[in-house]
matplotlib code that plots the C-alpha trace (Angstrom):
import matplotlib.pyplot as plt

x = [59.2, 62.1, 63.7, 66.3, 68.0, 70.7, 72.4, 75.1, 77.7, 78.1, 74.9, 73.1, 69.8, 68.8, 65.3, 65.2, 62.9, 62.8, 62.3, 60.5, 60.8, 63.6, 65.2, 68.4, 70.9, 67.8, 69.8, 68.0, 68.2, 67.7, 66.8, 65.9, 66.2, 67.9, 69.3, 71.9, 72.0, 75.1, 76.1, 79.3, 81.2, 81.9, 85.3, 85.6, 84.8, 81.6, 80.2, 77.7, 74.2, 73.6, 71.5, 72.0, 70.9, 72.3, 72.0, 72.6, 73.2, 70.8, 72.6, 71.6, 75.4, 75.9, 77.2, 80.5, 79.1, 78.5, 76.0, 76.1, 73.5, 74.6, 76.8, 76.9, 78.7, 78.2, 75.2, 74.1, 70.5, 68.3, 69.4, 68.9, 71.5, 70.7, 72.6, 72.4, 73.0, 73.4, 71.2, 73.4, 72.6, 73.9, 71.4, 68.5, 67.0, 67.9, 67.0, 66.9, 68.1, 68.7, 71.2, 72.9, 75.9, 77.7, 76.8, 74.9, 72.9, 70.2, 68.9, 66.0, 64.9, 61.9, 60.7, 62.1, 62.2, 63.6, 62.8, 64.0, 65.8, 67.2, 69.4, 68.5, 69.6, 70.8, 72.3, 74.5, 75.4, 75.9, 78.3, 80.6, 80.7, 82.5, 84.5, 86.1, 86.5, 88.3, 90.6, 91.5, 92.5, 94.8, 96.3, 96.4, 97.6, 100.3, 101.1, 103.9, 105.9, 106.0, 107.8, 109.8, 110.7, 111.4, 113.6, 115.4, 115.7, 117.1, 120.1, 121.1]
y = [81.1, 83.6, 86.1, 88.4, 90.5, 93.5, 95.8, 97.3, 95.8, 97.9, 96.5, 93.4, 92.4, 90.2, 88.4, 86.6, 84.7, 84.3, 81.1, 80.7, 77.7, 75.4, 73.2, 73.4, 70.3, 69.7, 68.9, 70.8, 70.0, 73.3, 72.8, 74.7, 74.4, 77.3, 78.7, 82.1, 84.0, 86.0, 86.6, 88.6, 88.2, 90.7, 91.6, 88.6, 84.6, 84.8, 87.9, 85.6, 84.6, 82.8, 80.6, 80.6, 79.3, 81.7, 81.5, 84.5, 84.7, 86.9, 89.6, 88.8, 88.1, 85.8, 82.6, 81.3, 77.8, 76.4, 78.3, 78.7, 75.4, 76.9, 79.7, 80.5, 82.5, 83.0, 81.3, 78.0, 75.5, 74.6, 72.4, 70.9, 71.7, 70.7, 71.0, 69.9, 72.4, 71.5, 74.2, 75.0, 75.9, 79.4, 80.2, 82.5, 83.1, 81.7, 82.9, 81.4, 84.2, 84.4, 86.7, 88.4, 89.2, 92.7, 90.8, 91.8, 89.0, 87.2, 84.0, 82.2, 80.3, 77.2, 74.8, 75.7, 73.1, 73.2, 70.2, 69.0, 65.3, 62.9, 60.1, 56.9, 53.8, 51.9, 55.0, 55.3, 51.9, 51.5, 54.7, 52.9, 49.9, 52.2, 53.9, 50.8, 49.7, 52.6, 52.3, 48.8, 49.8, 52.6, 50.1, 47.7, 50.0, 51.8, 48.8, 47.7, 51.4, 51.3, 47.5, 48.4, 52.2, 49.6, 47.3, 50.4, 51.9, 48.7, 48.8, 52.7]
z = [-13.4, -11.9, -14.3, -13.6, -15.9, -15.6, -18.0, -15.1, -13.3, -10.4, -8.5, -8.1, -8.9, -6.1, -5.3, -1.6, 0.1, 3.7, 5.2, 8.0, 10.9, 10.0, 12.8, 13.6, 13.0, 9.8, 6.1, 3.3, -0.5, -2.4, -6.0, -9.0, -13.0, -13.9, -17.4, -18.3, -21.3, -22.0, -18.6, -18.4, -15.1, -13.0, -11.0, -8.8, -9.5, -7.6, -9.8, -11.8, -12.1, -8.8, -7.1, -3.1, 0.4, 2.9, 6.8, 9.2, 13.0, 15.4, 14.6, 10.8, 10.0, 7.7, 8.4, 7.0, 5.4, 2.0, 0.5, -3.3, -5.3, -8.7, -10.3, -14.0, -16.4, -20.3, -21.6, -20.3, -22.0, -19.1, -16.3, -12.9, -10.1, -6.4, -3.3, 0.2, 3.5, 6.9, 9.1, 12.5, 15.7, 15.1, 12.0, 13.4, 9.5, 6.6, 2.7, -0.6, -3.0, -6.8, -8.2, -11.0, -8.2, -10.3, -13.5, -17.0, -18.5, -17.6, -15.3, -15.7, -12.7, -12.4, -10.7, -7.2, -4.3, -0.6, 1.0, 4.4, 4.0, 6.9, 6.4, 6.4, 8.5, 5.5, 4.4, 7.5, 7.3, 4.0, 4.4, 7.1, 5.0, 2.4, 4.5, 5.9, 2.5, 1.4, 4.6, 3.6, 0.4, 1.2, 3.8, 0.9, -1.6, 1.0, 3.1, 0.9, 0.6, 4.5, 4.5, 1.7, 3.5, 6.6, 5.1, 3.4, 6.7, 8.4, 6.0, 6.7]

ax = plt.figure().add_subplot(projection="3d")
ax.plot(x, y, z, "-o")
ax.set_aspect("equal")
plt.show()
């Protein structure tokens, strides 16, 4: 078990781990129980207990992607979040890193996993499947207000 805990809100207590040889183009589900306790936010929305997967360039910049699996204010009971990230060709390193980002309070963190996953066959069909369906509905569902915008038109 993870726990981080700060009094100030001027600095962050971070903890990062670096992890080493993931493939590029890979999808990686980050996931972690995690629970806050009186977690006062800091200047900006993102000032919080913190759970993130960040990935940097070879000049260890990081990269502007989705990073953040969980962010939490107050006090929050014990729960799972999870998160999926898609590794790009530009990421040299990537961490995993817990935070109290210019926050007091304190995180508890558990039962940590980052696992690579691919996607399925029947997953990739089954995701055009609903895709068309959800273009035959809009077309469905908007059809009519273009015939009747038509019909208008023809009469101006």
């Amino acid at each position: 078990m993870l726990y981080l805990f700060s009094l100030g809100n001027t600095k962050s207590t971070i903890l990062k781990q670096n992890i080493l040889s993931v493939l590029n183009g890979s999808t990686l589900e980050l996931s972690a129980d995690m629970k806050c306790k009186n977690v006062i936010q800091g200047g900006k929305s993102y000032n919080r207990a913190r759970l993130l997967l960040m990935q940097y360039e070879r000049e260890g910049n990081g990269l502007s992607l989705p990073h953040q699996v969980a962010s939490l204010p107050r006090t929050k009971k014990w729960k799972r979040y999870n998160d999926y990230f898609h590794v790009v060709p530009e990421t040299e390193k990537i961490q995993v890193i817990a935070q109290l980002s210019q926050c007091t309070g304190s995180l508890w963190i558990k039962d940590i996993h980052l696992y690579p996953v691919t996607k399925t066959v029947v997953y990739t069909y089954f995701r055009i499947i609903i895709l068309a369906i959800w273009g035959l509905y809009l077309i469905f569902l908007l059809g009519p207000c273009f015939f009747m915008a038509k019909i208008i038109l023809s009469y101006v």
